[in-house]
C-alpha positions in Angstrom: 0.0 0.0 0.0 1.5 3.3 -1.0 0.5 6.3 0.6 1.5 10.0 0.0 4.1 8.7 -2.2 5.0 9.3 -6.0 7.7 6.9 -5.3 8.3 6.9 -9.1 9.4 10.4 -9.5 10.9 10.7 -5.8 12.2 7.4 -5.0 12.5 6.2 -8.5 14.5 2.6 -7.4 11.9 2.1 -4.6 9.2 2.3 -7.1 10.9 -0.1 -9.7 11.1 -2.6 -6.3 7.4 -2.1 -6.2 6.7 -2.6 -10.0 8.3 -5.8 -10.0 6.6 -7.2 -7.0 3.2 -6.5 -8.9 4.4 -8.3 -12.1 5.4 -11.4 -9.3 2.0 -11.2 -8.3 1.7 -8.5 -5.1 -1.6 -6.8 -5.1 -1.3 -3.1 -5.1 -3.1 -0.2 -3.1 -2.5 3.3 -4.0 -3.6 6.6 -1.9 -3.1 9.7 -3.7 -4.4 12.9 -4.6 -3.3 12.7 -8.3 -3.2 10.0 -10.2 0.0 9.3 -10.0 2.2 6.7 -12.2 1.8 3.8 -10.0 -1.6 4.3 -10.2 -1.7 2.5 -13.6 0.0 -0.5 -11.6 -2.6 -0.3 -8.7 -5.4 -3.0 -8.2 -7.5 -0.4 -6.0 -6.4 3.3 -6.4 -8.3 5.5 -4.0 -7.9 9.5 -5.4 -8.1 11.0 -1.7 -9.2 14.3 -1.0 -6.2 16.3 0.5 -6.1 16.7 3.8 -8.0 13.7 5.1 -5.6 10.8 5.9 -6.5 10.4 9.0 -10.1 9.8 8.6 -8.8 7.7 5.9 -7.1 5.6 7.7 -9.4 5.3 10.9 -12.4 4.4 8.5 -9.7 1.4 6.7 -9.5 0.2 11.0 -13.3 0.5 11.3 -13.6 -2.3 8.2 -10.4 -4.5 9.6 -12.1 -4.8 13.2 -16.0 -5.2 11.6 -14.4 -8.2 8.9 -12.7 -9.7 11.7 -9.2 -9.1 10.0 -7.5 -7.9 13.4 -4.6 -10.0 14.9 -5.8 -10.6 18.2 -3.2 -12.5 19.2 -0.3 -9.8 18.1 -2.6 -7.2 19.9 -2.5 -8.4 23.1 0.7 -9.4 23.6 2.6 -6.9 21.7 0.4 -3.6 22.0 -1.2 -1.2 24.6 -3.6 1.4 24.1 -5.7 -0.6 21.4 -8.9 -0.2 23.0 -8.9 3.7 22.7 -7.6 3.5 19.3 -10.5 0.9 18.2 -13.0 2.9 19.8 -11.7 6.3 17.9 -12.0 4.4 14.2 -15.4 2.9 15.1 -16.7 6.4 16.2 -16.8 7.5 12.4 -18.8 5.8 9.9 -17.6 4.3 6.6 -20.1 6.8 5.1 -18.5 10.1 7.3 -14.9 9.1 5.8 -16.5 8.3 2.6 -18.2 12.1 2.3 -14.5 13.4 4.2 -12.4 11.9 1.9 -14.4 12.1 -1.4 -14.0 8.4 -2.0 -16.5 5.5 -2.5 -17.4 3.5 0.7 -17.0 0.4 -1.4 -13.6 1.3 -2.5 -12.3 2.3 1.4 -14.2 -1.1 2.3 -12.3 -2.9 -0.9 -8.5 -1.6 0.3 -8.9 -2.0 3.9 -10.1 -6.0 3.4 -7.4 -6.4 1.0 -5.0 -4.9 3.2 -5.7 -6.5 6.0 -6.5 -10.0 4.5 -3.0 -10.3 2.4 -1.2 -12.3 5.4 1.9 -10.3 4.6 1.3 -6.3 4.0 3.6 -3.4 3.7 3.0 0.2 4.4 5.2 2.6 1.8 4.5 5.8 3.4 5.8 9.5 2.1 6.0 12.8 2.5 2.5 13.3 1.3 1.4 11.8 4.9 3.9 13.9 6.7 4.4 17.1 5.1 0.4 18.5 7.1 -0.5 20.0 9.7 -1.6 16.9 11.1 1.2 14.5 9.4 2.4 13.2 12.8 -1.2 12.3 13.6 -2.0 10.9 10.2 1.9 8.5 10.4 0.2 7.2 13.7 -2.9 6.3 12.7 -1.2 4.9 9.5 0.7 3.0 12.1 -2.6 1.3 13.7 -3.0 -0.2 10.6 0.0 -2.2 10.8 -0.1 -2.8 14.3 -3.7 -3.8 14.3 -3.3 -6.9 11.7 0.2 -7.7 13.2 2.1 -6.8 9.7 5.3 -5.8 11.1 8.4 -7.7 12.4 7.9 -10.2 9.5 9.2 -10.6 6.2 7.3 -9.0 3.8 5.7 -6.5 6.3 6.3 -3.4 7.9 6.3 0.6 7.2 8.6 2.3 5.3 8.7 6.0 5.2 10.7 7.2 2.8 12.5 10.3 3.2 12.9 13.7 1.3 16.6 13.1 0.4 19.1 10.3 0.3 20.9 9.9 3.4 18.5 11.7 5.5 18.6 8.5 7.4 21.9 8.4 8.0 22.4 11.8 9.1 19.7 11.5 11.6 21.7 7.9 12.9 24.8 10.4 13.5 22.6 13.0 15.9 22.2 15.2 13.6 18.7 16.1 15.2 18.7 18.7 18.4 17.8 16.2 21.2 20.3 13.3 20.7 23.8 12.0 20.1 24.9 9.4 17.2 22.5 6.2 17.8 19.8 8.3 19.1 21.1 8.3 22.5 19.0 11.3 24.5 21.0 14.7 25.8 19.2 14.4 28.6 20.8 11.1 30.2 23.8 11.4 32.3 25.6 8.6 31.8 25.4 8.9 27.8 26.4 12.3 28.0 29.8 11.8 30.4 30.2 9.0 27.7 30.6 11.4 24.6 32.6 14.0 27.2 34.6 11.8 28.3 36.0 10.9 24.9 35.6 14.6 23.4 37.2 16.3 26.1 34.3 18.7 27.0 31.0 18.7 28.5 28.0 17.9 26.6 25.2 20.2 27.1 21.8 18.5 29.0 19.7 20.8 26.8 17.7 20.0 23.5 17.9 22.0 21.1 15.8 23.7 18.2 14.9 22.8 15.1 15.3 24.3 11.8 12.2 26.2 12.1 12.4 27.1 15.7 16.1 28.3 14.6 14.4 30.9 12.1 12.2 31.9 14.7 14.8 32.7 17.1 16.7 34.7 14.2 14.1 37.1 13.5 13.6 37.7 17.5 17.4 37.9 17.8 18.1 35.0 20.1 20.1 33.4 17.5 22.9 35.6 16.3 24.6 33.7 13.6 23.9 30.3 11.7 26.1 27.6 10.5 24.1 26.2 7.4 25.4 23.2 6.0 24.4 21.3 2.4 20.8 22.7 2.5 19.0 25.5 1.0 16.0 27.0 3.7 15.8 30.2 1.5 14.5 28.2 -1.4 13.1 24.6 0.2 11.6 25.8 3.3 7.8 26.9 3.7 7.0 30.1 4.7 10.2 31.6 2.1 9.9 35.2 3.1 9.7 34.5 6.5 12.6 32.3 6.0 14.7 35.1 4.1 13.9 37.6 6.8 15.7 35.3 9.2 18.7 35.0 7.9 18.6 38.9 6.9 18.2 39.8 10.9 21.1 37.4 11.6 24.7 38.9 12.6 26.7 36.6 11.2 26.0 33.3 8.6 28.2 30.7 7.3 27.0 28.4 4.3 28.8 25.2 3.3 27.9 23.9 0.0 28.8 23.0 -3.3 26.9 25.6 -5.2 25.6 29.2 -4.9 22.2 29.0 -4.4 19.5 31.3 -2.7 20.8 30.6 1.0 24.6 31.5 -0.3 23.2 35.1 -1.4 22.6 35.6 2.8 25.9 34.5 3.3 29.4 36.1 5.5 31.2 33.2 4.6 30.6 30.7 2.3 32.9 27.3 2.8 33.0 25.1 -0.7 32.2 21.5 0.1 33.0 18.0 -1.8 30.4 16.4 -4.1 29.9 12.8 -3.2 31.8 12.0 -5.8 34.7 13.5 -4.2 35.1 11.8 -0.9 35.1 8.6 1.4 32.1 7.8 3.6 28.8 6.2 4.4 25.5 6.5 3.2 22.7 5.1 5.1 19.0 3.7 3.5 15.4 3.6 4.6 15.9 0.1 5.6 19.0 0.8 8.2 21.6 -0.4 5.6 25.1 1.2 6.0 27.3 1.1 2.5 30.5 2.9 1.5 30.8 5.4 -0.6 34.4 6.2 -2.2 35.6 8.5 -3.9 36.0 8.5 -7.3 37.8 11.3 -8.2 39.8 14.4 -6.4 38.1 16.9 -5.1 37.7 20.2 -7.6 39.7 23.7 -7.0 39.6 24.7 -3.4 36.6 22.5 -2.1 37.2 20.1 0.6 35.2 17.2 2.6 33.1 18.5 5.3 34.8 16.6 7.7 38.0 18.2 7.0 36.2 21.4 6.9 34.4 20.9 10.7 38.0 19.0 11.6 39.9 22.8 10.7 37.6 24.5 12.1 36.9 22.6 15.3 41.1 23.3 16.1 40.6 27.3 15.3 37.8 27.0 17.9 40.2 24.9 20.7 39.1 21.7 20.2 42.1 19.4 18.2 41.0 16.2 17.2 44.1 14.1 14.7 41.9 12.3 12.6 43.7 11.0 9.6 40.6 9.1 7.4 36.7 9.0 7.7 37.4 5.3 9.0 38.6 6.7 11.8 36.0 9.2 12.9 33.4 6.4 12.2 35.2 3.6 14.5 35.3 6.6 17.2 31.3 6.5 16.8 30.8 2.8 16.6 32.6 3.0 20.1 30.2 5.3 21.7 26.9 3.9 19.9 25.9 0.6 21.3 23.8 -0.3 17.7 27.1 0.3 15.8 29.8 -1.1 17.8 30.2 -3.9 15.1 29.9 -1.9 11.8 33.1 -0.1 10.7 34.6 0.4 6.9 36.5 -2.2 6.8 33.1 -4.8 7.5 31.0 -2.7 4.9 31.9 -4.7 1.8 30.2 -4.6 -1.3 26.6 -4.9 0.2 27.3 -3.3 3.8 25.5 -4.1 7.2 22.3 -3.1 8.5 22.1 -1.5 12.1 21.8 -2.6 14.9 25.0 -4.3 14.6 26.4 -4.7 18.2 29.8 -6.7 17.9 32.3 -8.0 15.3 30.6 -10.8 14.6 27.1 -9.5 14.5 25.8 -9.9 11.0 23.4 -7.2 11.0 20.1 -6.9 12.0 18.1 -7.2 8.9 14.3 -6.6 10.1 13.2 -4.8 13.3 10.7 -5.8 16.0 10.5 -9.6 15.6 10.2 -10.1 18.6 9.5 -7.1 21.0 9.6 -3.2 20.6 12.0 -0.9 22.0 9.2 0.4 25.0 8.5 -3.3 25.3 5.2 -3.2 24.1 4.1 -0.7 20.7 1.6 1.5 21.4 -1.6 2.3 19.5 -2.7 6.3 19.1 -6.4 7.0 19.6 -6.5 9.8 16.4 -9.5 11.5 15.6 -9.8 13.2 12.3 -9.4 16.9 12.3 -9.6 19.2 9.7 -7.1 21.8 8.7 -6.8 25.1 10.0 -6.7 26.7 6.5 -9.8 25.9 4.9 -10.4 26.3 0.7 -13.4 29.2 0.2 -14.2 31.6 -2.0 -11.6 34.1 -2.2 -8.8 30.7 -2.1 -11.0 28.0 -3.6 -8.3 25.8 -5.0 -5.7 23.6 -2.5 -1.9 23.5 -3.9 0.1 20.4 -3.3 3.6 20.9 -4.0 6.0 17.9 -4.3 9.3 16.8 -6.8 9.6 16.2 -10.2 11.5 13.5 -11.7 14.1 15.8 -13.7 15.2 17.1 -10.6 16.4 16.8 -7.1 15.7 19.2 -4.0 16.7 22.7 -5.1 18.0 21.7 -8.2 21.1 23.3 -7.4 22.8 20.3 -8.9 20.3 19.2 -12.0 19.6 22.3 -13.4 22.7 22.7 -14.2 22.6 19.4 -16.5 21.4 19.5 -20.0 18.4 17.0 -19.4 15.4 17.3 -21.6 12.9 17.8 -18.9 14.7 21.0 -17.3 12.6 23.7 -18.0 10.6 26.1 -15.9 8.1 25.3 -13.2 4.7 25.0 -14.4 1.7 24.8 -12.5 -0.5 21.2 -13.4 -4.6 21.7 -13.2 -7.3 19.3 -14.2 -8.6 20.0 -17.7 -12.2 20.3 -16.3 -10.4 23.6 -13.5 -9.6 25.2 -16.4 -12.7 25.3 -18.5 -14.2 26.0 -15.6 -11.9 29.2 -14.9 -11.7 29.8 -18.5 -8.5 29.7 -18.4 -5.9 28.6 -21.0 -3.4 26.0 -21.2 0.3 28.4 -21.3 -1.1 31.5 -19.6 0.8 32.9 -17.2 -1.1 32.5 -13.4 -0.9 35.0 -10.7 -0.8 32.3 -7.7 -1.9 33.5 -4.7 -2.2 32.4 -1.1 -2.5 33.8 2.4 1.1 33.8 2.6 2.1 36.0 -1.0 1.6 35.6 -4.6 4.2 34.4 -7.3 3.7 33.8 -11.2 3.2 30.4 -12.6 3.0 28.7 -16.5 -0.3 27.4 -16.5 -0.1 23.4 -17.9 -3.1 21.3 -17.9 -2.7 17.6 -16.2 -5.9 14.8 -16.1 -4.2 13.4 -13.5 -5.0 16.0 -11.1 -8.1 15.4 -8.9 -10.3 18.6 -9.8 -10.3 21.4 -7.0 -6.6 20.9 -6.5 -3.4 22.2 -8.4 0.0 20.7 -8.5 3.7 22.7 -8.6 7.2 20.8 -7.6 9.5 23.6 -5.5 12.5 22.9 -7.4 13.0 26.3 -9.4 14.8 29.0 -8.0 13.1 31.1 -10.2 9.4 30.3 -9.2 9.6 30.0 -5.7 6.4 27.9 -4.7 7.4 27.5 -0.7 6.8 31.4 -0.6 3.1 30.3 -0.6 3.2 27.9 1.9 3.5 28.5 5.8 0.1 29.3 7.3 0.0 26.7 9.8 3.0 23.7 10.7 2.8 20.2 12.7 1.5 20.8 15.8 4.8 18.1 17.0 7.4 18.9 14.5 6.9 22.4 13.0 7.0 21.2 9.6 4.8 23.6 7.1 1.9 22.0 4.9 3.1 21.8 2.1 0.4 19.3 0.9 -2.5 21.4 1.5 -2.4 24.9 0.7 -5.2 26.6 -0.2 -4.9 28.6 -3.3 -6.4 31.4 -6.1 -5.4 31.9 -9.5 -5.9 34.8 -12.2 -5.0 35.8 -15.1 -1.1 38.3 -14.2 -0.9 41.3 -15.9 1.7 41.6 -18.4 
């Protein structure tokens, strides 16, 4: 079941993975807004109104418990909590979800028994469930689904959510998040933190952090003085743009390491040149916990340099020596400290790497989670009602923009667009055929998009794959910069912006 996911323009190798499980025989469920590629592939594709996941979700529970398709067993001795979270799905009607999510009964009824009748089902989940105000919500109750017919911790089940950009995993393994060390060992415990001193040679702070959003925040109130940005471009990728380019305007002082100028280098004091992959020795981490090497295949170019080397300089300038020699070494220093990677190290990696947790030298790898129990002992189910967004469609923004990637590009195209591929043209904005008769518009004008948040100019581009009432435009062109629309309202847990559900108006711009 894929949901929130055009794993065939974002996570093209995933969706070939998927393809040829279909042609072995795998049913296929698809949950989408637009009809997207795999849709074509899908025994049962259910065009979902955006913004409704949850009550999606809870109404695919209410036909699992009714049709008896709940593992009792699993529940009771592997889960807590399921009572509230049965009584929240069966509180809504098939009928409610049906009128919610502008989908068929019969088809929500049709998933949810195929689902949860397979034996062996697996949950690819995207940003399209995560990227709303209520994503975390919506991932949980995405979760009960799993939980409820015991399709995790064996092979051929499970939930995979797959992430904005490669590696995000394995940045997240090494702490790079503002409440834990590498493994995700907490800031807050004691003994993990004298660990980590101890070998560092100073104290680790007990404090969490902020995240990237919180850090903008801060910026524009003048907490935060000065930035360090590394390999990521907020000026152009994050909701909420201008809000985004004031804070790093009101900062003091802002070093950017990257490969390329892009938006966020135009804010810049300093700006530190860093290595392509291409150009350097490490590891790259995937959705399923699988650590492989990467090495470098050529020097690095004019006066750019590996990050490490970079942070190693500048950590002595600051105080703070450290004589690593090779990323081998700096990795076998975390291993050390990280209970789940004490037996991975570059030497072990090979050809087809190791997947964490890997806890000694022998350890091959721990190749599927939760066979037998759950790190809290027991998983827990979430009682999640359905809400509706804050930022409703109505007259003066009657249309809901969902912005997403296209396959000619990655991120902020900083790289891409600078290749001579045949798809690399402008942003457009994609509307079903039926919006734009109704608009009387034209196919090729130019749009004035506005939302709440601003208004930027847009190519018009008709698409039947769009569900009607809703518009489509990837962030990927500097030049167009859709995130400046989005920002009215961010994940109650995370802070992350909608940028699935923005509502939307379009007219005709002035020359």
């Amino acid at each position: 079941m894929v949901v929130g996911s055009n794993t065939t323009e974002g996570h093209p190798i995933s969706a070939l993975h998927i393809k040829q499980a279909c042609r072995r025989g795998a049913k296929l469920i698809v949950i989408d807004p637009r009809k997207i590629p795999l849709a074509n592939d899908a025994d049962i594709f259910l065009q979902i109104n955006p913004g409704t996941n949850t009550a999606m979700f809870n109404a695919m529970l209410r036909v699992i418990i009714e049709h008896g398709l709940v593992d009792d067993k699993f529940i009771s001795s592997r889960t807590f909590n399921w009572d509230a979270a049965s009584r929240t799905a069966l509180s809504q009607t098939l009928d409610e979800a049906a009128s919610i999510t502008e989908v068929p009964a019969n088809l929500i009824a049709k998933a949810a028994e195929m689902y949860g009748s397979s034996g062996r089902s697996i949950i690819v989940s995207g940003l399209g469930v995560d990227e709303h105000e209520y994503g975390t919500e919506a991932l949980l109750s995405l979760v009960n689904l799993s939980l409820s017919t015991g399709n995790i911790g064996r092979p051929g089940t499970g939930v995979f959510v797959l992430r904005g950009q490669n590696n995000v995993q394995g940045a997240c393994d090494m702490g790079c998040l503002p409440n834990v060390l590498p493994g995700y060992q907490s800031v807050k415990d004691p003994f993990i933190r004298n660990n980590f001193s101890e070998r560092w040679g100073r104290d680790i702070p007990d404090w969490t952090g902020l995240n990237s959003v919180q850090m903008m925040s801060a910026a524009i109130e003048g907490s935060i003085k000065a930035l360090y940005i590394w390999g990521e471009d907020p000026a152009q990728t994050h909701g909420n743009t201008k809000n985004i380019r004031k804070a790093l305007s009101s900062l003091d002082f802002l070093v950017y390491q990257d490969m390329f100028m892009t938006k966020t280098a135009g804010f810049a004091d300093v700006i530190l040149p860093a290595c392509s992959f291409a150009e350097k020795t490490g590891t790259f981490t995937n959705t399923e916990r699988r650590v492989r090497m990467l090495r470098k295949a050529i020097e690095p170019l004019g006066a750019a340099r590996p990050d490490w080397q970079i942070f190693q300089k500048l950590s002595g300038l600051l105080g703070l020596e450290s004589s690593f020699k090779t990323t081998s070494e700096i990795y076998d220093e975390m291993a050390s400290l990280t209970y789940y990677f004490h037996g991975i190290s570059h030497k072990r990696l090979g050809a087809n790497g190791l997947q964490w947790p890997c806890i000694n030298q022998t350890h091959p790898g721990t190749e599927r989670l939760y066979t037998n129990s759950f790190p809290i002992g027991r998983a827990n189910f979430s009682a999640i009602p359905f809400r509706l967004p804050s930022e409703l469609i109505d007259d003066e923004y009657p249309l809901i923009l969902i912005t997403g990637r296209r396959l000619s590009h990655f991120n902020n195209s900083a790289q891409t667009r600078r290749s001579q591929a045949p798809d690399s043209s402008f942003e457009h904005l994609d509307m079903h055929p039926y919006d734009i008769e109704k608009l009387m518009l034209a196919e090729g004008q130019k749009l004035s998009v506005s939302s709440r948040m601003g208004t930027i100019v847009m190519t018009l581009k008709a698409e039947p794959a769009m569900k009607p009432g809703t518009v489509f435009a990837s962030f990927h062109d500097p030049e167009t910069p859709v995130n400046m629309l989005i920002g009215s309202c961010g994940d109650t847990y995370t802070g992350t912006y909608s940028y699935k559900y923005c509502a939307v108006s379009v007219t005709t711009a002035a020359e």
